[in-house]
C-alpha positions in Angstrom: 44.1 105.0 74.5 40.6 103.7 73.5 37.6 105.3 73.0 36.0 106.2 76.2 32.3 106.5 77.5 33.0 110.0 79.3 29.7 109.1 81.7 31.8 106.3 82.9 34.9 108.4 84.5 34.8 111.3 87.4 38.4 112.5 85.9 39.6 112.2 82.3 42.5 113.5 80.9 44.2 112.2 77.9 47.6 113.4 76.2 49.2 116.0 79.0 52.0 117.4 77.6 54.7 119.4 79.6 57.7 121.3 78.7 60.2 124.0 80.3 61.8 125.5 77.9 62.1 122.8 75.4 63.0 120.2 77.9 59.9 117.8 78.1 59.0 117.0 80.9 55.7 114.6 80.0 54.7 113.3 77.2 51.5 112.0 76.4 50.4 110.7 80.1 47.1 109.8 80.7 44.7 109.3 83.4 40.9 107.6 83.8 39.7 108.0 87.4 36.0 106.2 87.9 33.8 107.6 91.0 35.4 106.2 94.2 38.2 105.1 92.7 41.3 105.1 94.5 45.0 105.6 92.2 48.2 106.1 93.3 51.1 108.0 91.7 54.7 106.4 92.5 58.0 106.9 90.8 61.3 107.6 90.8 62.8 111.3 92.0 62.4 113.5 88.7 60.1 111.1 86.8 57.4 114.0 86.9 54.9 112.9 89.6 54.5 116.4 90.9 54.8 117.9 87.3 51.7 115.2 86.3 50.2 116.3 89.3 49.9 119.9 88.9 49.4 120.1 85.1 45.9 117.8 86.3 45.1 120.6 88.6 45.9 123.8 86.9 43.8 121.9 84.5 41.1 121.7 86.5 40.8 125.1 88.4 40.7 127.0 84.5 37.4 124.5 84.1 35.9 125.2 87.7 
């Protein structure tokens, strides 16, 4: 990705990795949300929405 202006995003998070036991499940997946910015997350079954998803917000609740 390029280089960001952190002012300029409400949510960054850059190179979320995910594995269960040596099985990856993400590899570097990004995300750059902007203040009222709406995104949407669609795949297919088992292309790791919900892993994405949660890895954000465990993510999040160790910084709040």
């Amino acid at each position: 990705m390029k280089e960001s202006n952190y002012k300029n995003y409400r949510i960054e998070a850059e190179n979320i990795c995910v594995d269960y036991h040596g099985k990856v499940a993400l590899y570097d997946a990004n995300l750059r949300l902007k203040p009222g910015q709406i995104c949407g997350l669609v795949g297919m079954n088992g292309a790791g929405k919900t892993t994405f998803f949660n890895a954000l917000t465990l993510s999040l609740i160790h910084i709040l």
